[in-house]
N, C-alpha and C positions, 0 to 999 in steps of 0.2 A: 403469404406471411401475415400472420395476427397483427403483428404491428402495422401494418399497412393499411387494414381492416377501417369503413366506416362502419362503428357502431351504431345501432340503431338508437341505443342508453343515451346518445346526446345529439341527434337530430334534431335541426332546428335551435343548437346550443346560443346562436346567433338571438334568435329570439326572447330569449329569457331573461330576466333581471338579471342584475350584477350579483345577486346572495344568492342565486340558483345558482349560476356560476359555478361561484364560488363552491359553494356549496358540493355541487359533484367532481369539481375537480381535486378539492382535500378529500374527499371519498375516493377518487383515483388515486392516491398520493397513500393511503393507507390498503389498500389490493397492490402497490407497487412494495411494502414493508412486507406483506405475508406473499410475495411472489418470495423477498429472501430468505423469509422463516422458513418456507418450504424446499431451499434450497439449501437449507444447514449441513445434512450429511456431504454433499458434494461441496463445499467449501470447508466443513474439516478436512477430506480428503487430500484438496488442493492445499490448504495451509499446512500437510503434515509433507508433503511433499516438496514444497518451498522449500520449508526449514531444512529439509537433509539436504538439499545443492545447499543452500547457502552457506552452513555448519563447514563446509568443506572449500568456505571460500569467494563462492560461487557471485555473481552481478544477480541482480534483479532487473529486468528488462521488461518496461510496458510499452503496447505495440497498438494505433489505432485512428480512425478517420474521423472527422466532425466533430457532434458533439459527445460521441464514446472516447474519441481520442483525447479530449480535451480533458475531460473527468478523467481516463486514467491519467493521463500527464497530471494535473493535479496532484491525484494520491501520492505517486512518486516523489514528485517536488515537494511535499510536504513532511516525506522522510528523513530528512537531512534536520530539522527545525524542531521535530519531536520526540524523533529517536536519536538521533546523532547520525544517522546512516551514512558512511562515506561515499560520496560524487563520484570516485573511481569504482563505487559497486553499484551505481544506477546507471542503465539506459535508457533514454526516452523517446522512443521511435514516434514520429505524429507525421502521417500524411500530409505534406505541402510547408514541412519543417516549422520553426516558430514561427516564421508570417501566418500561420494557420489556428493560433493560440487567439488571434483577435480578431481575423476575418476567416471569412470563405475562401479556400483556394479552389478553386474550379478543375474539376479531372483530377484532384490528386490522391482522392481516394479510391479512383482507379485503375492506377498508378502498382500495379504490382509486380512490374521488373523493379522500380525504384524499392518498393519492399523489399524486398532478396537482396538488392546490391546492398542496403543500409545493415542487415543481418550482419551478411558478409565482412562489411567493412568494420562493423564493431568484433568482428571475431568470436560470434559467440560459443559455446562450447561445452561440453557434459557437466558440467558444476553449474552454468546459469540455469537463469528460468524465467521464464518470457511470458507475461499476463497479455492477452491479448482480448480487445473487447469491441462489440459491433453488434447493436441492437437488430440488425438485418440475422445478424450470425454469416453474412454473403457479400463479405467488402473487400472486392478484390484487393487492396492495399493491406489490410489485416490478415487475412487468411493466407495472403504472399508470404506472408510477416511470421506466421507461425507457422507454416509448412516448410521454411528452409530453417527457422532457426527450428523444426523437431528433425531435419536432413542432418542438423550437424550435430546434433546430440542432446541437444539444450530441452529440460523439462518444458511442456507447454500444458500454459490453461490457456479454456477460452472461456469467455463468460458471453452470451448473449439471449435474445429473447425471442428467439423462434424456435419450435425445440428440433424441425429437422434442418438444425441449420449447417452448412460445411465446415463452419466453427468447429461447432460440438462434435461433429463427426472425428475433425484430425486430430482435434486436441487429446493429449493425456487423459487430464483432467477435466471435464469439460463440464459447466456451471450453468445451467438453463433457467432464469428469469421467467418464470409466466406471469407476464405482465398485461398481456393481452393486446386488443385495442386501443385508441390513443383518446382524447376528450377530441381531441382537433385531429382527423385522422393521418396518420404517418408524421407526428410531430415526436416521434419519440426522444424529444428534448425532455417531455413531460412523464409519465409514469415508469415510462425503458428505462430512462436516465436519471430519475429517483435511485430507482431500485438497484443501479448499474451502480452506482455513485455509494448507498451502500453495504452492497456487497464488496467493493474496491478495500472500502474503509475495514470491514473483517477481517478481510481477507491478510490483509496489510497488517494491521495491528495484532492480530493472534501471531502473525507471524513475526516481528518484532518482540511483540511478550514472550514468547519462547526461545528466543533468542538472546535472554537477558536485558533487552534494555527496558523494561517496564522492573521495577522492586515496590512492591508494599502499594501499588499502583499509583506510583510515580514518574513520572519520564529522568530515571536516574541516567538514560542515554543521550537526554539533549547537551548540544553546547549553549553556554550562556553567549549567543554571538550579541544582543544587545540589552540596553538595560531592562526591559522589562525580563526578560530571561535572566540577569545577573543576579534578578531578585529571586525569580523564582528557586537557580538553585542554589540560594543561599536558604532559602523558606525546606525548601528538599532537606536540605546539610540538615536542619534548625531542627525537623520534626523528625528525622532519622537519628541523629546524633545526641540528640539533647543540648547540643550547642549554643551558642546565643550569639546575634547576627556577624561583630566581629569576628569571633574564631572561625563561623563559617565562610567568610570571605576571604580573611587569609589562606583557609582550606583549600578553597578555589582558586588564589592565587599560584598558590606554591606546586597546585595539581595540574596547573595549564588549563583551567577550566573545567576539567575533567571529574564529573559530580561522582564517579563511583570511585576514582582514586581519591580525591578528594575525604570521603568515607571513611575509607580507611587509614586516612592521615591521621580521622579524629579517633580514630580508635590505636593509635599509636605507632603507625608503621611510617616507614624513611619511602620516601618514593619511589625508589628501584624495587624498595620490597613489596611496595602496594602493587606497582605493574607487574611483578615474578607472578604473585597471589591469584592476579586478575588473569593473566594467562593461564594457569592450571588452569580455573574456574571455566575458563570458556566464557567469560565477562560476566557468569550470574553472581548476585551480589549475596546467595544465600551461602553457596561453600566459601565465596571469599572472605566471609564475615566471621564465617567460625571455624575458618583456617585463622586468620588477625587475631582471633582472641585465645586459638590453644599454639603458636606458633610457638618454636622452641626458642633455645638462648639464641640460637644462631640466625632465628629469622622464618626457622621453617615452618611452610602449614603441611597441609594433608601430605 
């Protein structure tokens, strides 16, 4: 395994100034950026794939050990805060459970009955789709992880950085990193996990933008759950709507937070009519806007 690999590029890295260092390790930090440039067609693939489980429903489930597990668990838990993503469509599988989030759990990423049985026990099923990630691409608790959930029907990617990995083998989709060697060998906390980290973030957000909750490149899917967010989507309302800060907070109030129904409040619609709108739409804010504005006497768009 390449990751595993000591480089010859940094022998003796021990020895060199702190700006040599430095120096080749943001050099490793940009070969981990065009490991993902090169891996663009197989992450549209996988993003166009996502979206149709999900369109129909479907959980998003990431699956994974140390520090691949911990960056995907990241990306995941980040979706809630920026798209709006509901909690009952995330699963967040991590070897050795949240004690694992902060320390080492020891064995647990080799632990692959424990993967199966957590599959299992979240139910997952032909609408989900399980990102699973392992710079090895050969972590028994990952590869457990996406071998039953592809048993039960669930879309699988795997993203890692070896390219004959069992990962990329079982998976659907499968996302190969060449990221090589490490600066400090087998630390692939460093370039693997640049690169891991992302492609996560693509991979996620294309898939969220097609899924409506990005407009005019806004996060029109966040909830305002604190004030820095109350502002922001009153600042959203303000440059979408032409409103001015007031109306856009009433907006928000009367929408339960909700920055795209909210939208269409300022554009004139009663709130039952804003949710009817936004269901046709499939939550995009592009046919709901100009369903609101040609809607008949009765309320109707398209």
């Amino acid at each position: 395994m390449k990751t595993e690999y000591a480089s010859p590029r940094y022998a003796g890295i021990e020895l060199w100034s702190i700006d040599e260092m430095l120096d080749a390790m943001v050099e490793a930090q940009f070969a981990a950026v065009a490991a993902v440039r090169a891996a663009r067609g197989a992450l549209e693939q996988a993003a166009s794939a996502v979206e149709g489980r999900l369109k129909e429903g479907g959980r998003l489930v990431y699956a994974g050990a140390g520090t691949s597990g911990r960056l995907a668990i990241q990306d995941g838990a980040e979706l809630a805060p920026t798209f709006g993503w509901p909690a009952d469509r995330l699963v967040l599988l991590l070897a050795g459970g949240d004690a694992a989030l902060l320390r080492a759990v020891e064995g647990a990423e080799d632990d692959a009955a424990a993967a199966a049985a957590l599959v299992r026990r979240h139910e997952l099923g032909a609408r989900d789709a399980l990102i699973a990630v392992a710079a090895s691409g050969a972590t028994p608790f990952t590869v457990a992880a996406l071998r039953e959930a592809r048993r039960l029907g669930a879309l699988t990617v795997g993203i890692a950085n070896n390219r004959d990995a069992s990962l990329l083998h079982e998976a659907e989709c499968p996302i190969w990193l060449d990221t090589g060697p490490e600066a400090i060998a087998g630390s692939t906390r460093m370039k693997a996990g640049t690169a891991q980290r992302a492609a996560l973030t693509l991979l996620s957000s294309a898939v969220m933008i097609r899924l409506g909750h990005v407009y005019r490149g806004m996060m029109v899917g966040m909830r305002p759950a604190n004030a820095k967010l109350a502002r922001r989507g009153e600042a959203i309302l303000m440059g979408l709507a032409g409103a001015d800060r007031p109306a856009a907070r009433a907006a928000l109030d009367r929408a339960g937070g909700d920055i795209k129904t909210a939208l269409l409040l300022l554009e004139g619609c009663e709130p039952e009519e804003a949710a009817a709108i936004l269901d046709r739409a499939r939550g995009h804010l592009h046919p709901a806007r100009e369903a609101a504005r040609r809607r008949g006497p009765r309320g109707k768009g398209f």
